[in-house]
DORODREN-741288 format. One record per residue: residue in three letters; x, y, z of N, C-alpha, C in turn. Coordinates in steps of 0.05 Angstrom, whole numbers, plus 32768, in hexadecimal, padded with zeros to 4 digits. Example, Ala and Ser with C-alpha at 12.3 -4.5 7.8 and 13.67 -1.06 7.14 Angstrom:
Ala81087F8E809C80F67FA6809C81087FBE809C;Ser81017FD3808E81117FEB808F81028001809D;
end
This chain:
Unk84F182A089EA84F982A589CF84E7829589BC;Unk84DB827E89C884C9827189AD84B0827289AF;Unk84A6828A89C4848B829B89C5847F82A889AE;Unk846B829A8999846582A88980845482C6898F;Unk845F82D5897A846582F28976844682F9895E;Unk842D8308896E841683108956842183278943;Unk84288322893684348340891F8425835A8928;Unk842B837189208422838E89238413838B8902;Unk83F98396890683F183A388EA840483B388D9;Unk841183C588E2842783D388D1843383B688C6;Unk843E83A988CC8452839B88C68447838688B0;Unk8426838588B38419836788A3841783808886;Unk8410839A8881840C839D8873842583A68865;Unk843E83A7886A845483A68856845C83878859;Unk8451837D885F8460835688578448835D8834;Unk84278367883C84178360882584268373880D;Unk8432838C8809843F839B87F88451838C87EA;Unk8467837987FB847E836B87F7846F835287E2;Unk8453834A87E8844F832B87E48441833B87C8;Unk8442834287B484398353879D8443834B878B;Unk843883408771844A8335875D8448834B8744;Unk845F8348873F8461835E8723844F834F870E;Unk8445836586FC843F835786DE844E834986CB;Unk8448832E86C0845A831C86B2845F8335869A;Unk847D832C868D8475834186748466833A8657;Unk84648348864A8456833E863684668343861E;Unk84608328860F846C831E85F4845D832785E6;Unk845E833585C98456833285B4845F832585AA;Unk84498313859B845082F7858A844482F58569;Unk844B82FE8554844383018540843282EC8531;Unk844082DA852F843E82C5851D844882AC8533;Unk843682928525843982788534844582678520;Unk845B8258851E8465824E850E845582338507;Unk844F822684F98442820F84E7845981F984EA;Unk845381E384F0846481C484EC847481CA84D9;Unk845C81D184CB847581D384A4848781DD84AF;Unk848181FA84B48498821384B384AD820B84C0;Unk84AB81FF84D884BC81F984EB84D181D984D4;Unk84C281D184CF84C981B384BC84E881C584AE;Unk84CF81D3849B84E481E0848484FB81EF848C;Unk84F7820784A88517821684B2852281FD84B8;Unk851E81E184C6852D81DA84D6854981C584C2;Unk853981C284A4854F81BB8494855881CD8483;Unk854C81E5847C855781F3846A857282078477;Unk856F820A84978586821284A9858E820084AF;Unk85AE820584B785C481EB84C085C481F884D7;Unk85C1821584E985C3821C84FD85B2820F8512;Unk859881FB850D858781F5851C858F81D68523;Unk85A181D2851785AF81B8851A85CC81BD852B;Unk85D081CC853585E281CE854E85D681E88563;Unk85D681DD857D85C881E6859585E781F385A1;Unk85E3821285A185F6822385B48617821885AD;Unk861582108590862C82128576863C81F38581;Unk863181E18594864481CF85A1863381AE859F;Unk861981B585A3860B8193859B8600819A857E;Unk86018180858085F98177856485E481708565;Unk85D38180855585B6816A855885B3815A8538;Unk85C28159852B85BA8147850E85B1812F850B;Unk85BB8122852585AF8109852A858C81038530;Unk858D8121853F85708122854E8563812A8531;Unk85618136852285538141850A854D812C84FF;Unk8563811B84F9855F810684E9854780F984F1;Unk854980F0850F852880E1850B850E80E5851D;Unk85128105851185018113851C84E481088506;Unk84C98102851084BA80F7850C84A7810E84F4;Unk84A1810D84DF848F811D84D38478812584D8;Unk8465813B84DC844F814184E5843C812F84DC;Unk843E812E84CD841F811784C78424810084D4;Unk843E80F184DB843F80DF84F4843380E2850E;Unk843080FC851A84328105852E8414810B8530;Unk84098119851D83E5811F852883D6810A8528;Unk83C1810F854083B780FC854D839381068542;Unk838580F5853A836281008543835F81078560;Unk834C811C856783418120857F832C81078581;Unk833380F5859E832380E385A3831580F685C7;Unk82F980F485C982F280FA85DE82F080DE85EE;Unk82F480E5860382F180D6861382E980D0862E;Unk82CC80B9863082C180B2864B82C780AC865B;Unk82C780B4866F82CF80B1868982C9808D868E;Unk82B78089868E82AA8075869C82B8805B8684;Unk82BA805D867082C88052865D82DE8044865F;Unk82EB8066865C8311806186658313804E8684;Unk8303805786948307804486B18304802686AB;Unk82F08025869B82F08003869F82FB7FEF868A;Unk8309800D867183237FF9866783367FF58678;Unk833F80108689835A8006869783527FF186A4;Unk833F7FF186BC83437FE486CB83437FC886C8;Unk83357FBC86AC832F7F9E86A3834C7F9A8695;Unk83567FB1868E83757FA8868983837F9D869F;Unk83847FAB86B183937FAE86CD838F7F8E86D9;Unk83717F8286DC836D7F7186E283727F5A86C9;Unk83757F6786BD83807F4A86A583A27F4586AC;Unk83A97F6386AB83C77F5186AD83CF7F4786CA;Unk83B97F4E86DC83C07F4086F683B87F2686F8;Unk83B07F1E86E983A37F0386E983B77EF086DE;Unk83C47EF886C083DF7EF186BF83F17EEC86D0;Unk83F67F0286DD84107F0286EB84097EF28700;Unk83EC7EE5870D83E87ED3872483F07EBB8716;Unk83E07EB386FF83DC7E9686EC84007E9686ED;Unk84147EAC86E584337EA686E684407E9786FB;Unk84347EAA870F843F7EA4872F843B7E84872B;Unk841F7E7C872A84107E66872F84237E4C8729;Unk84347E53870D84387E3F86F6844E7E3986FE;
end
């Protein structure tokens, strides 16, 4: 009974029929809403301040952060760079934490 079994060709090519993925469907998407836009519905509606008519999110709105808080400049960044900030960090605070042990 625990003699592996070579499949029949008939049989491998309806497992490959079965293993077939449908097409995702497709969205039409008109318009992309803007920070603003989104800023402005989310106080000018009271409906966006309760989730499925039972939480409350008023609290969450309140200190919800303003976009110009939130954008960042694009910084590129080197490889070879970023490695030897971390790592001189890494070894700085281990050096601490020995000099702690030490003390």
């Amino acid at each position: 009974a625990d003699i592996p079994v070579i499949p029949d060709l008939e049989d491998v090519q309806e497992e490959d029929l079965a293993m077939q993925v449908a097409a995702p469907p497709s969205v039409q998407v008109n318009r992309v809403l803007t920070y603003h836009d989104l800023d402005k519905d989310l106080m000018k509606y009271a409906a966006f301040q309760t989730l499925d008519g039972e939480v409350d999110l008023k609290l969450l709105t309140k200190v919800l952060a303003p976009e110009h808080e939130l954008r960042e400049e694009d910084v590129s960044w080197d490889w070879d760079h970023l490695f030897t900030e971390v790592s001189s960090e890494l070894v700085t605070e281990w050096d601490l934490g020995q000099s702690e042990r030490e003390d």
